[in-house]
mmCIF file of the N, C-alpha and C atoms, coordinates in Angstrom:
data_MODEL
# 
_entry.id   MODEL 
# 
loop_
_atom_site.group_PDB 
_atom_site.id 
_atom_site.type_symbol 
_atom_site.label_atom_id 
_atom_site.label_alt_id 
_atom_site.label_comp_id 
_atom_site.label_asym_id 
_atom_site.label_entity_id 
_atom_site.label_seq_id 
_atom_site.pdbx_PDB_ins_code 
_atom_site.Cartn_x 
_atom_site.Cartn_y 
_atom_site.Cartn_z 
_atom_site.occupancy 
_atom_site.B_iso_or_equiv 
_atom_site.pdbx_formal_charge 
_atom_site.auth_seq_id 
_atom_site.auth_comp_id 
_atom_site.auth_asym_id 
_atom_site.auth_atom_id 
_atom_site.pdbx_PDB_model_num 
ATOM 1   N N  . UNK A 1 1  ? -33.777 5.873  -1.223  1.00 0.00 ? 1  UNK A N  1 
ATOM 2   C CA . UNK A 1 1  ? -33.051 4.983  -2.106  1.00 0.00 ? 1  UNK A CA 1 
ATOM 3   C C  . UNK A 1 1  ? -31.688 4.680  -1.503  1.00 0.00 ? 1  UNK A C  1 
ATOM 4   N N  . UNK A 1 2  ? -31.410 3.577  -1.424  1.00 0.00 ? 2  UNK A N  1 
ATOM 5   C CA . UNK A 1 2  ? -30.072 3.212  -1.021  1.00 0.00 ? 2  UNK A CA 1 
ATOM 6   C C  . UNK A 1 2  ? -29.193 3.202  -1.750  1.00 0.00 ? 2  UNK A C  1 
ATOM 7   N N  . UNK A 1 3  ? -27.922 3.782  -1.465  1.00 0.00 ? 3  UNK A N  1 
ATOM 8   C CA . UNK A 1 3  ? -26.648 4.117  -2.448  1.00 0.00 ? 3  UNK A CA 1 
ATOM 9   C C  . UNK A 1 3  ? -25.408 3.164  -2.039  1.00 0.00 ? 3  UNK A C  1 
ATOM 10  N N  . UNK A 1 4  ? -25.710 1.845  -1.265  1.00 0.00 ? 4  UNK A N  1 
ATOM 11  C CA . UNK A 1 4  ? -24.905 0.703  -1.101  1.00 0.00 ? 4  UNK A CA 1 
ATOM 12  C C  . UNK A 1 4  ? -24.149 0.138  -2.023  1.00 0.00 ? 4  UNK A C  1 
ATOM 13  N N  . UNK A 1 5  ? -24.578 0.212  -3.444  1.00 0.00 ? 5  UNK A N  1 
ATOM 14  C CA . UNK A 1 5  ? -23.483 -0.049 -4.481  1.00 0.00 ? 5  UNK A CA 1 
ATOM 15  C C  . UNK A 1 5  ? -22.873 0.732  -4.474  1.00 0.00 ? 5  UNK A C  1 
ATOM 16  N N  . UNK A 1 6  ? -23.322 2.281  -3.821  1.00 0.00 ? 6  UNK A N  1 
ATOM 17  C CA . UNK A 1 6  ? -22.201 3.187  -4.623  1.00 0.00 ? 6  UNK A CA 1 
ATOM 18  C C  . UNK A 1 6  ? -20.704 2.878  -3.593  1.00 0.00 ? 6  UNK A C  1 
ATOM 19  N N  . UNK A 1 7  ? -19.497 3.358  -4.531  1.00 0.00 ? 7  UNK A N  1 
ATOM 20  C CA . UNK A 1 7  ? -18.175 2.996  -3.844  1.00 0.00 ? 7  UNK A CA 1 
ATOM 21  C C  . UNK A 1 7  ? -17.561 4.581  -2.755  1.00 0.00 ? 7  UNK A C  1 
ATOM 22  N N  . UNK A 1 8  ? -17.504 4.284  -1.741  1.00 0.00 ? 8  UNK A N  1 
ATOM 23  C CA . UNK A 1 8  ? -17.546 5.049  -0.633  1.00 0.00 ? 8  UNK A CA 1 
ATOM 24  C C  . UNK A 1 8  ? -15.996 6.719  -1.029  1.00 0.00 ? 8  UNK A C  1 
ATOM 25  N N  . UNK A 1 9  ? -15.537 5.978  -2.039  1.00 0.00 ? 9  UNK A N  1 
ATOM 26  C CA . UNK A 1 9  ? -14.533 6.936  -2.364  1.00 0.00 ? 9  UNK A CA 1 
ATOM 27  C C  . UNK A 1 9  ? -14.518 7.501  -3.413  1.00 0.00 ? 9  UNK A C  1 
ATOM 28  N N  . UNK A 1 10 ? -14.182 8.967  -3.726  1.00 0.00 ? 10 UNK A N  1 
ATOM 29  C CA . UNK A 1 10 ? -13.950 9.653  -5.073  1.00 0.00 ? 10 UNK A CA 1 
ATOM 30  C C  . UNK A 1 10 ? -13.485 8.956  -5.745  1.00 0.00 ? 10 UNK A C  1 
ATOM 31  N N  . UNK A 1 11 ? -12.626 8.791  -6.075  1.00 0.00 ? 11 UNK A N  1 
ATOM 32  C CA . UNK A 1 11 ? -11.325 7.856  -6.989  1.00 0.00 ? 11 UNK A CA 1 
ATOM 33  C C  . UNK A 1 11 ? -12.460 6.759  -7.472  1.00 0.00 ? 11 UNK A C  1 
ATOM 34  N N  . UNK A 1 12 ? -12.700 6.152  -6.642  1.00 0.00 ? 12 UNK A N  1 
ATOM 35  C CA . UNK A 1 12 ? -13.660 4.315  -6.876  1.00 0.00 ? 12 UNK A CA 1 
ATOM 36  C C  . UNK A 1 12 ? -14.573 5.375  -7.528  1.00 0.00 ? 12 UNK A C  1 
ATOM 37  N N  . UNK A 1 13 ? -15.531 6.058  -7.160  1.00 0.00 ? 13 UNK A N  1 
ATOM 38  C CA . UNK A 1 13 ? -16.797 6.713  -8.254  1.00 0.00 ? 13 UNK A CA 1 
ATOM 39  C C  . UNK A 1 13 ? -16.441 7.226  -9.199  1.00 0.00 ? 13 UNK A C  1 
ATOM 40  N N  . UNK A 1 14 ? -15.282 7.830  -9.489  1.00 0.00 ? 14 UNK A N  1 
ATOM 41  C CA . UNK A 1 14 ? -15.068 8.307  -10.928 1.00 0.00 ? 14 UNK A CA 1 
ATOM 42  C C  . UNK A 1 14 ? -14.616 7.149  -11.583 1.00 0.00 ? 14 UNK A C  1 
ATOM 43  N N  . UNK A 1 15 ? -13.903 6.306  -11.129 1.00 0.00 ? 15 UNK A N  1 
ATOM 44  C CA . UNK A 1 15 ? -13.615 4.816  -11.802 1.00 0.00 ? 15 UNK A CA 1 
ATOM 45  C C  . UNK A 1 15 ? -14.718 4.028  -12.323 1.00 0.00 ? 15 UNK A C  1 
ATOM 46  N N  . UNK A 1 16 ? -15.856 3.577  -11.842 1.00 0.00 ? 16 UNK A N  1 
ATOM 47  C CA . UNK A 1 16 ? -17.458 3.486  -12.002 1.00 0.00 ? 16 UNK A CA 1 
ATOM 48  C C  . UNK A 1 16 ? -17.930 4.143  -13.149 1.00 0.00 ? 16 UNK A C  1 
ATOM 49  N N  . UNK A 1 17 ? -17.815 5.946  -12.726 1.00 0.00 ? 17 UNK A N  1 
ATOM 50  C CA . UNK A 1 17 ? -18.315 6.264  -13.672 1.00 0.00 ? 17 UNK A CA 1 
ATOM 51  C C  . UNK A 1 17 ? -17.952 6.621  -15.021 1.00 0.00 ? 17 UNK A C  1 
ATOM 52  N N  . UNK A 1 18 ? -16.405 6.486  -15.302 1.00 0.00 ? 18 UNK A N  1 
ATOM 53  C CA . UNK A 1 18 ? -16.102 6.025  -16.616 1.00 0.00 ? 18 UNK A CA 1 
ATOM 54  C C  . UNK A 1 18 ? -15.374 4.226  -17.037 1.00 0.00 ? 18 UNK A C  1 
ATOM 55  N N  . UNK A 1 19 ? -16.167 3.911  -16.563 1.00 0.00 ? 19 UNK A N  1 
ATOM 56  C CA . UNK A 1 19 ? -16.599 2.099  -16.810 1.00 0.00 ? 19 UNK A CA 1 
ATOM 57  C C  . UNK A 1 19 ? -18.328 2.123  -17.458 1.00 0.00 ? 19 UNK A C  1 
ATOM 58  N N  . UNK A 1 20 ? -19.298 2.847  -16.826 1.00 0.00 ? 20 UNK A N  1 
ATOM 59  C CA . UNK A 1 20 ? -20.016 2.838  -17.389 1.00 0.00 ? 20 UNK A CA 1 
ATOM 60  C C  . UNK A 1 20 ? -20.299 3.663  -18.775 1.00 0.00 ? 20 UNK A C  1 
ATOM 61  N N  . UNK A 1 21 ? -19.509 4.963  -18.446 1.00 0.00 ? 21 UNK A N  1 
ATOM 62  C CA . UNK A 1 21 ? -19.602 5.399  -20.029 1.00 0.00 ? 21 UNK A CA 1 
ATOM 63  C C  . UNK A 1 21 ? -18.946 4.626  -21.208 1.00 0.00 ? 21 UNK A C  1 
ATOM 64  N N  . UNK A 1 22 ? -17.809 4.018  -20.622 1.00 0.00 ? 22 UNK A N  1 
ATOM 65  C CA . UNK A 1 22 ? -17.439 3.069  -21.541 1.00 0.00 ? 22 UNK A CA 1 
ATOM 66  C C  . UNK A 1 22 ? -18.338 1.743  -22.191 1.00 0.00 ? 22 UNK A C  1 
ATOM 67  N N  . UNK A 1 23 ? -18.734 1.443  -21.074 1.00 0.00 ? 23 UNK A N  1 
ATOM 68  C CA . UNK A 1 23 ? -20.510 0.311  -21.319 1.00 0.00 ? 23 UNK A CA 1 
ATOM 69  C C  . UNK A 1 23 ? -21.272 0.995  -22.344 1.00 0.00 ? 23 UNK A C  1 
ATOM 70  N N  . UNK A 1 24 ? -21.808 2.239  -22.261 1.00 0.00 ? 24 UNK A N  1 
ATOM 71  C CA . UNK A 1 24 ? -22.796 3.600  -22.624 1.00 0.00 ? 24 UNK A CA 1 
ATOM 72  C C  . UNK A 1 24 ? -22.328 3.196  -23.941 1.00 0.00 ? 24 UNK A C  1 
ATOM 73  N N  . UNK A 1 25 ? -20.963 3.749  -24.042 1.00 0.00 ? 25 UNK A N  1 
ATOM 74  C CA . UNK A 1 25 ? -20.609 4.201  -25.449 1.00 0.00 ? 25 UNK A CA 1 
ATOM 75  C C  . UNK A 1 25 ? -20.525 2.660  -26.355 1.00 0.00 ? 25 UNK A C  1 
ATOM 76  N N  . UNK A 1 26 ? -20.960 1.617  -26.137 1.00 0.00 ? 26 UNK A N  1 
ATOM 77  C CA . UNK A 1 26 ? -20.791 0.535  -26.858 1.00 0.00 ? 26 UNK A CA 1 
ATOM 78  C C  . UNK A 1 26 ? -22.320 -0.029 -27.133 1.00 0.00 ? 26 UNK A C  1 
ATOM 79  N N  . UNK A 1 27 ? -23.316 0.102  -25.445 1.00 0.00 ? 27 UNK A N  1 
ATOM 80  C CA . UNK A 1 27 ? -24.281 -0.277 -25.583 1.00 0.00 ? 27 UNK A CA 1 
ATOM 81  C C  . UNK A 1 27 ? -25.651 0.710  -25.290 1.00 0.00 ? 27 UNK A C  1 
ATOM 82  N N  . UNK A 1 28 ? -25.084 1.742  -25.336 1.00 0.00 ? 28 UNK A N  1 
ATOM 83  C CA . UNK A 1 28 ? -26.500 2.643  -24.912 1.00 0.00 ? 28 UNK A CA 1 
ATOM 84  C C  . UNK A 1 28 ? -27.437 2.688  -25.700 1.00 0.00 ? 28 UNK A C  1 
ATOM 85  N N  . UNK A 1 29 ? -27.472 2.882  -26.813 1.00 0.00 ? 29 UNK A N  1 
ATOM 86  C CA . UNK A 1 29 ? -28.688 2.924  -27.809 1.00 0.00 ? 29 UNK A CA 1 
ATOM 87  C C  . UNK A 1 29 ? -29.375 1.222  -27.939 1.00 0.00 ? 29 UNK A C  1 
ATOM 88  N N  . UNK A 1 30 ? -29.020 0.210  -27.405 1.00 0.00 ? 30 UNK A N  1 
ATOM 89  C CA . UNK A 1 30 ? -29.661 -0.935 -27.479 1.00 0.00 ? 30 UNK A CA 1 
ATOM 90  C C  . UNK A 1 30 ? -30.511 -0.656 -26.153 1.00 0.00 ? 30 UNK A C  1 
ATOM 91  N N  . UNK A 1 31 ? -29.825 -0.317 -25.291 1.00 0.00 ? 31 UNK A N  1 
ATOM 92  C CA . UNK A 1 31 ? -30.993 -0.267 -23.836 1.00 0.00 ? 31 UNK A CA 1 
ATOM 93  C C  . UNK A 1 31 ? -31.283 1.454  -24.370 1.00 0.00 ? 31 UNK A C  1 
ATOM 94  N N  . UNK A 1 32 ? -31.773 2.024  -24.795 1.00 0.00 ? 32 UNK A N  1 
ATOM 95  C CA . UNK A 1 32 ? -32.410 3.335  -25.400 1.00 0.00 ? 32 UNK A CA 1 
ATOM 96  C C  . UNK A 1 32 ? -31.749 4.754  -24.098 1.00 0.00 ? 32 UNK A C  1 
ATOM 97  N N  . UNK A 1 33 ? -30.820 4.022  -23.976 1.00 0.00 ? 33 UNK A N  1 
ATOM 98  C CA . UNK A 1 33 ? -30.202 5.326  -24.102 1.00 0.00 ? 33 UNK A CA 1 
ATOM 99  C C  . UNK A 1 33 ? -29.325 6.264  -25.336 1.00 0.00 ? 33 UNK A C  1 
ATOM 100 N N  . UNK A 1 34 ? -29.940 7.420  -24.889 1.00 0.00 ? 34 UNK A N  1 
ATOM 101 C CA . UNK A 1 34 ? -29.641 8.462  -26.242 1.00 0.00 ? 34 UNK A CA 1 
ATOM 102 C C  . UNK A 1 34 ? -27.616 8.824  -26.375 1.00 0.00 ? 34 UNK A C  1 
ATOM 103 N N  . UNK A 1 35 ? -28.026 9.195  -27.472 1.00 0.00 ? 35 UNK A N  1 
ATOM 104 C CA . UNK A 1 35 ? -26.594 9.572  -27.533 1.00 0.00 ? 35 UNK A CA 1 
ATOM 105 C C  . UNK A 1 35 ? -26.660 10.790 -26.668 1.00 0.00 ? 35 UNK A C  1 
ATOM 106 N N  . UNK A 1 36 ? -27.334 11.484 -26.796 1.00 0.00 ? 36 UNK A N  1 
ATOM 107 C CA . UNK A 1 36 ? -27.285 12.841 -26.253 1.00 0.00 ? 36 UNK A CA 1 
ATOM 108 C C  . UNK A 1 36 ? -26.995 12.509 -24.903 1.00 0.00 ? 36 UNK A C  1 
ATOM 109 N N  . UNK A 1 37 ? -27.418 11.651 -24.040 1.00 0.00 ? 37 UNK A N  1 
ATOM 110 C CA . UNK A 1 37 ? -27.478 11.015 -22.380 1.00 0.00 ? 37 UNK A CA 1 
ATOM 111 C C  . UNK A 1 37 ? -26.009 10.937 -22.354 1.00 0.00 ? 37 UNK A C  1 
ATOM 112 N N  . UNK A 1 38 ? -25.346 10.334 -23.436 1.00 0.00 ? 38 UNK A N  1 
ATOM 113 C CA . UNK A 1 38 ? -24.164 9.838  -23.153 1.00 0.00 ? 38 UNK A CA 1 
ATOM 114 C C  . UNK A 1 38 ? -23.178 10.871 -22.972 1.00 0.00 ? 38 UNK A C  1 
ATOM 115 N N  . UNK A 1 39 ? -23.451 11.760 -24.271 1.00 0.00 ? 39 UNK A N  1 
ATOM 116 C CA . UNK A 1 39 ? -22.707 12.936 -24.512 1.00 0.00 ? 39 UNK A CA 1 
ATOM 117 C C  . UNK A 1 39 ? -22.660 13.281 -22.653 1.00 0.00 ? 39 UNK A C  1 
ATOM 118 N N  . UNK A 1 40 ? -23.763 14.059 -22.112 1.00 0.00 ? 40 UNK A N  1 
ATOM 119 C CA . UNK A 1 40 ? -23.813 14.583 -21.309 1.00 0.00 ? 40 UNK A CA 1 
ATOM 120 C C  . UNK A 1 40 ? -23.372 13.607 -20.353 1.00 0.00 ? 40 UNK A C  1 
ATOM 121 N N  . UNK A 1 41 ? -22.905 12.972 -20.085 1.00 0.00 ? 41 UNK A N  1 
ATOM 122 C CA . UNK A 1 41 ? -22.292 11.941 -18.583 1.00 0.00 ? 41 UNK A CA 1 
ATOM 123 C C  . UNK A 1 41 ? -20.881 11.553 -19.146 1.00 0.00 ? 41 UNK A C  1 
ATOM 124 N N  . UNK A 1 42 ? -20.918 11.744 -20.153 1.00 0.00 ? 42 UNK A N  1 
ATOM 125 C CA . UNK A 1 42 ? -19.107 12.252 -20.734 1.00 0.00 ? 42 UNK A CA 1 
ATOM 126 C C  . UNK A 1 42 ? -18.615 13.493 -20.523 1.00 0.00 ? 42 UNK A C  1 
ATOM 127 N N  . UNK A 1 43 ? -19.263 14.534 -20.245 1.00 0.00 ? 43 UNK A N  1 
ATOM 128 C CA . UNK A 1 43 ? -18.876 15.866 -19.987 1.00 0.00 ? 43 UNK A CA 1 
ATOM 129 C C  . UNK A 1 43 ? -18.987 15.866 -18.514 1.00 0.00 ? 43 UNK A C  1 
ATOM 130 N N  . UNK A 1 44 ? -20.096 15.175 -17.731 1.00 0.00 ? 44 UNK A N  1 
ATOM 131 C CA . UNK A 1 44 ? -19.923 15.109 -16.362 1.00 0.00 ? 44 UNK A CA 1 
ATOM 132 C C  . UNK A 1 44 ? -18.708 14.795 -15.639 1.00 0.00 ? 44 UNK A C  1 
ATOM 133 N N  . UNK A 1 45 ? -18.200 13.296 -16.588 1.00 0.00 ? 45 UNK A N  1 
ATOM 134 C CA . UNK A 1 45 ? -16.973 12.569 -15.958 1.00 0.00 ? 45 UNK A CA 1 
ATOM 135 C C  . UNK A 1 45 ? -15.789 13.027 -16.117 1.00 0.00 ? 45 UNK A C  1 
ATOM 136 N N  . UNK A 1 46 ? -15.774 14.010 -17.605 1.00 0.00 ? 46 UNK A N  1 
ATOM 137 C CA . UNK A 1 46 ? -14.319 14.587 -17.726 1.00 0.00 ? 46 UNK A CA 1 
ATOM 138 C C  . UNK A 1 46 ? -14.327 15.520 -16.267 1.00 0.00 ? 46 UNK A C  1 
ATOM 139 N N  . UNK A 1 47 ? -15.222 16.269 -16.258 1.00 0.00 ? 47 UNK A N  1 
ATOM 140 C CA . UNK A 1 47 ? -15.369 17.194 -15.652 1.00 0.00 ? 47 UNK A CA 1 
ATOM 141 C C  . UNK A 1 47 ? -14.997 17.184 -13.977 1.00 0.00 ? 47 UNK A C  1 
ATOM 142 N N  . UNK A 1 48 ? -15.518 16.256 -13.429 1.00 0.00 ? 48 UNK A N  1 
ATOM 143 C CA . UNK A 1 48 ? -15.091 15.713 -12.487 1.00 0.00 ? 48 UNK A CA 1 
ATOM 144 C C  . UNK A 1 48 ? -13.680 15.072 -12.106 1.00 0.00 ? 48 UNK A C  1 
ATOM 145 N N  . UNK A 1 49 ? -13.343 14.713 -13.270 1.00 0.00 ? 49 UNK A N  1 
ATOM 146 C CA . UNK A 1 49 ? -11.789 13.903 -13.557 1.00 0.00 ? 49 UNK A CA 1 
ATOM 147 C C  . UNK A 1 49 ? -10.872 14.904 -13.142 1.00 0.00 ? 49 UNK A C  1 
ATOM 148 N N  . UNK A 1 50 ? -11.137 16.304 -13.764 1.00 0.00 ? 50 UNK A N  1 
ATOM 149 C CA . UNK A 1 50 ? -10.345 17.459 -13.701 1.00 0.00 ? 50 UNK A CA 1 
ATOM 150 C C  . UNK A 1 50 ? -10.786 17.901 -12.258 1.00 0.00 ? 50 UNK A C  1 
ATOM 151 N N  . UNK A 1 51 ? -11.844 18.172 -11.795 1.00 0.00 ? 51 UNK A N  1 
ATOM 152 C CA . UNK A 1 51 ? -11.531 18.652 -10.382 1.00 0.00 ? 51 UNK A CA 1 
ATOM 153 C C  . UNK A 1 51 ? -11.124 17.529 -9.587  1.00 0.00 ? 51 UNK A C  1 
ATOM 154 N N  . UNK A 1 52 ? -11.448 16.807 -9.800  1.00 0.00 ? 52 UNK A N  1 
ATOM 155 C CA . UNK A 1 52 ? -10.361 16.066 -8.426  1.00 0.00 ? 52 UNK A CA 1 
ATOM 156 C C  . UNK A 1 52 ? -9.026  15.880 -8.608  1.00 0.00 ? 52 UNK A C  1 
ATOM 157 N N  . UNK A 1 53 ? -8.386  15.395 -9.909  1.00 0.00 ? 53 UNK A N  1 
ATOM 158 C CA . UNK A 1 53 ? -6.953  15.713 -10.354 1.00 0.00 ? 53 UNK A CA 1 
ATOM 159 C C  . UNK A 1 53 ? -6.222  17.315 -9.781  1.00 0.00 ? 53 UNK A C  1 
ATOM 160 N N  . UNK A 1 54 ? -7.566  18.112 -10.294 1.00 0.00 ? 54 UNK A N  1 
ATOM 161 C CA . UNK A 1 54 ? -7.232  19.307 -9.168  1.00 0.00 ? 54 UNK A CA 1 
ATOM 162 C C  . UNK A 1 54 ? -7.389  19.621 -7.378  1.00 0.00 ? 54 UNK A C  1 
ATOM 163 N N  . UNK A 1 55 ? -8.281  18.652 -7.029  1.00 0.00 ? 55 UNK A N  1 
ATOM 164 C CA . UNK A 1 55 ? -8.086  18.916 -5.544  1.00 0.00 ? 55 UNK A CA 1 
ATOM 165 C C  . UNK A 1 55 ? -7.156  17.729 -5.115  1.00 0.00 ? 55 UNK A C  1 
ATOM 166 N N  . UNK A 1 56 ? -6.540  16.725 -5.427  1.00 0.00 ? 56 UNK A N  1 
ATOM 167 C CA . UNK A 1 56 ? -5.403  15.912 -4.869  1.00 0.00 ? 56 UNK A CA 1 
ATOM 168 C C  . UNK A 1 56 ? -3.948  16.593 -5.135  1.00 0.00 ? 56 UNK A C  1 
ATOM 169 N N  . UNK A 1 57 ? -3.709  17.828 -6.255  1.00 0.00 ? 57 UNK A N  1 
ATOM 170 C CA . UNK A 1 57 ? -2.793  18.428 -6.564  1.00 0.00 ? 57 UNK A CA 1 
ATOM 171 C C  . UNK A 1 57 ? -2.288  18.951 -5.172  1.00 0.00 ? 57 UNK A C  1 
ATOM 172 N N  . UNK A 1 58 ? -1.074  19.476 -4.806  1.00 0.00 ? 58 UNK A N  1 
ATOM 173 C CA . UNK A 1 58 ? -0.488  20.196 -3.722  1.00 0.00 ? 58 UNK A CA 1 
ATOM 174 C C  . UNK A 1 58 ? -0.718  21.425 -3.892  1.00 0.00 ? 58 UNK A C  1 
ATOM 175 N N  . UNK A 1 59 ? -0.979  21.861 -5.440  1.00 0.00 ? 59 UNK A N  1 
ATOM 176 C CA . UNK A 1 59 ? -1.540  23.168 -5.496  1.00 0.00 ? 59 UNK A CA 1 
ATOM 177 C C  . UNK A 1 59 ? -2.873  23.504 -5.392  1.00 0.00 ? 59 UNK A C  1 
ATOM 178 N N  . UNK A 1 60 ? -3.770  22.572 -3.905  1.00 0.00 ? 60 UNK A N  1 
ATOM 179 C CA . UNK A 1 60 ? -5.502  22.777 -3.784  1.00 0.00 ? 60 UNK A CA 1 
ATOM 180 C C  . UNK A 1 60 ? -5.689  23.749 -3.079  1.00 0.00 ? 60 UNK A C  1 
ATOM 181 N N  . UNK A 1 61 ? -6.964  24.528 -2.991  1.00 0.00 ? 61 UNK A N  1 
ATOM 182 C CA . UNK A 1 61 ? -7.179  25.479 -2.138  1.00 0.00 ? 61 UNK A CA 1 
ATOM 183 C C  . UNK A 1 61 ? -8.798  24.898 -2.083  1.00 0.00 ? 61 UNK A C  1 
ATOM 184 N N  . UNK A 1 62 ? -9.243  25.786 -0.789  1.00 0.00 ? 62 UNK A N  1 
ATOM 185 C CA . UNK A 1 62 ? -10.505 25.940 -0.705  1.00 0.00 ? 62 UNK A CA 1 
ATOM 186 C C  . UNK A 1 62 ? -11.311 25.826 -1.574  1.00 0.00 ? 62 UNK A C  1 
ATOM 187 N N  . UNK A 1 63 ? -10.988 27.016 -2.740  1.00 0.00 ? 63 UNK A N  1 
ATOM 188 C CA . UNK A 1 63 ? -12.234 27.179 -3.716  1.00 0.00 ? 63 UNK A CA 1 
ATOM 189 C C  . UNK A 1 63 ? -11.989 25.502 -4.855  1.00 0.00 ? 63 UNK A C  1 
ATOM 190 N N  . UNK A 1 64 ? -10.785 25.192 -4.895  1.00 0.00 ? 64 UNK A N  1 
ATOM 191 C CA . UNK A 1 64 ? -10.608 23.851 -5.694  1.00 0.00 ? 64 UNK A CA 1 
ATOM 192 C C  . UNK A 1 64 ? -11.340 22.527 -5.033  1.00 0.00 ? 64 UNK A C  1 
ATOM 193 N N  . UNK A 1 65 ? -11.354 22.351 -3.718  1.00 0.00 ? 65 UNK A N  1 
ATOM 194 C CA . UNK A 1 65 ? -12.247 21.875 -3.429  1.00 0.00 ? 65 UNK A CA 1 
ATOM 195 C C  . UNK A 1 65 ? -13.417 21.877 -3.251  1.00 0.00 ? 65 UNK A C  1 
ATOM 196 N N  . UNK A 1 66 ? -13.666 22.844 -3.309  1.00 0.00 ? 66 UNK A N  1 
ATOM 197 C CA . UNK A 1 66 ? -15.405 23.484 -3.506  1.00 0.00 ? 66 UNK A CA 1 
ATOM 198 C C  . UNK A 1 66 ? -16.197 23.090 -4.569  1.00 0.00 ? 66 UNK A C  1 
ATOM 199 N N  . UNK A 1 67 ? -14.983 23.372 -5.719  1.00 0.00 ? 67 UNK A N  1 
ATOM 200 C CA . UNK A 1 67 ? -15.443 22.910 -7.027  1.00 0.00 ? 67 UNK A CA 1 
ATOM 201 C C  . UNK A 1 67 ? -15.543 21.512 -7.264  1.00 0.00 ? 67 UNK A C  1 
ATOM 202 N N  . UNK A 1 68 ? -14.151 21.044 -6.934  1.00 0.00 ? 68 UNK A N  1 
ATOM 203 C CA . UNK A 1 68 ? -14.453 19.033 -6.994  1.00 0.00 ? 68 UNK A CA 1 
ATOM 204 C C  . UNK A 1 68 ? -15.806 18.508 -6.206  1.00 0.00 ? 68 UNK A C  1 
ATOM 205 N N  . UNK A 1 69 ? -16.444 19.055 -5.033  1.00 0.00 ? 69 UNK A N  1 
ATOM 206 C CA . UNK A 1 69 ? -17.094 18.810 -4.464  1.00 0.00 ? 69 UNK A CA 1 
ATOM 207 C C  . UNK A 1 69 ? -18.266 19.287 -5.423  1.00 0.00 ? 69 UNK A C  1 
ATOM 208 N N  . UNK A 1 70 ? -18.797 19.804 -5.818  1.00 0.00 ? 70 UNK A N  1 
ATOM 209 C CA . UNK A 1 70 ? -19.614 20.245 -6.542  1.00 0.00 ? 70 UNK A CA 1 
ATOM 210 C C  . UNK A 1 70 ? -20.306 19.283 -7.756  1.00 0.00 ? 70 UNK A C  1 
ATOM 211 N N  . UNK A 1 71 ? -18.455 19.188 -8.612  1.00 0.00 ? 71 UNK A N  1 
ATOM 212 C CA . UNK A 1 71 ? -18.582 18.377 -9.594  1.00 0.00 ? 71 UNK A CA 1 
ATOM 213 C C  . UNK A 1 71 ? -19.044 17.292 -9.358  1.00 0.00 ? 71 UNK A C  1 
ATOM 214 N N  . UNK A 1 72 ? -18.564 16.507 -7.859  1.00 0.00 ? 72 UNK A N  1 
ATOM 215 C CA . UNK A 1 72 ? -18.922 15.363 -7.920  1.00 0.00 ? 72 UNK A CA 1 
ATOM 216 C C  . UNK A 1 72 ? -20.506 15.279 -7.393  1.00 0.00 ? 72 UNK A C  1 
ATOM 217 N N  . UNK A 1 73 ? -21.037 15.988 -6.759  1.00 0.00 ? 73 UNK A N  1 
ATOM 218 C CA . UNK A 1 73 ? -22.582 16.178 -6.408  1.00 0.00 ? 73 UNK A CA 1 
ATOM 219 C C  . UNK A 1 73 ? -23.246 16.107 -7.500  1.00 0.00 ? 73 UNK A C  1 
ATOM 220 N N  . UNK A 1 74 ? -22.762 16.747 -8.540  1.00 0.00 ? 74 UNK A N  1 
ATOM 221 C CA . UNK A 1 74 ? -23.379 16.697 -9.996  1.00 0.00 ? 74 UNK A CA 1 
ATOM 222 C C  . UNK A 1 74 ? -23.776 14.616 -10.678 1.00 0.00 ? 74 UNK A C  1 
ATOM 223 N N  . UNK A 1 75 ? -23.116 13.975 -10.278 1.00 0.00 ? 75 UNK A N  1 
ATOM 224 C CA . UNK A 1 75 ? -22.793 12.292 -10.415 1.00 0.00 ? 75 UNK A CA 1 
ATOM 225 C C  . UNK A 1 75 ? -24.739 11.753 -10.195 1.00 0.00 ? 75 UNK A C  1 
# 
């Protein structure tokens, strides 16, 4: 599968991916997505929001990037 839409940078994919939860949260249950779907890709994106806010901090280490990296594999 080709990931050519996707945007080559952290920042641009977490931007994406709360644009679409914002889409989600207005139109998901017309295209049958569940609330529950949404819930869960709202907890993805906070989640991610916070580790990378934490690995661009001056206070990053190894394991903080480990984790942003993680989070965002989770996407």
């Amino acid at each position: 599968m080709s990931h050519d839409w996707l945007p080559s940078k952290r920042v641009e994919q977490l931007a994406m991916a709360k644009t679409w939860k914002t889409v989600l949260d207005k139109s998901g249950l017309s295209w049958d997505v569940t609330e529950e779907e949404t819930l869960q890709l709202g907890v993805l994106v906070a989640e991610a929001d916070e580790m990378l806010t934490k690995a661009m901090s001056v206070n990053r280490n190894a394991v903080t990037t480990a984790r942003c990296n993680e989070a965002s594999a989770r996407r």
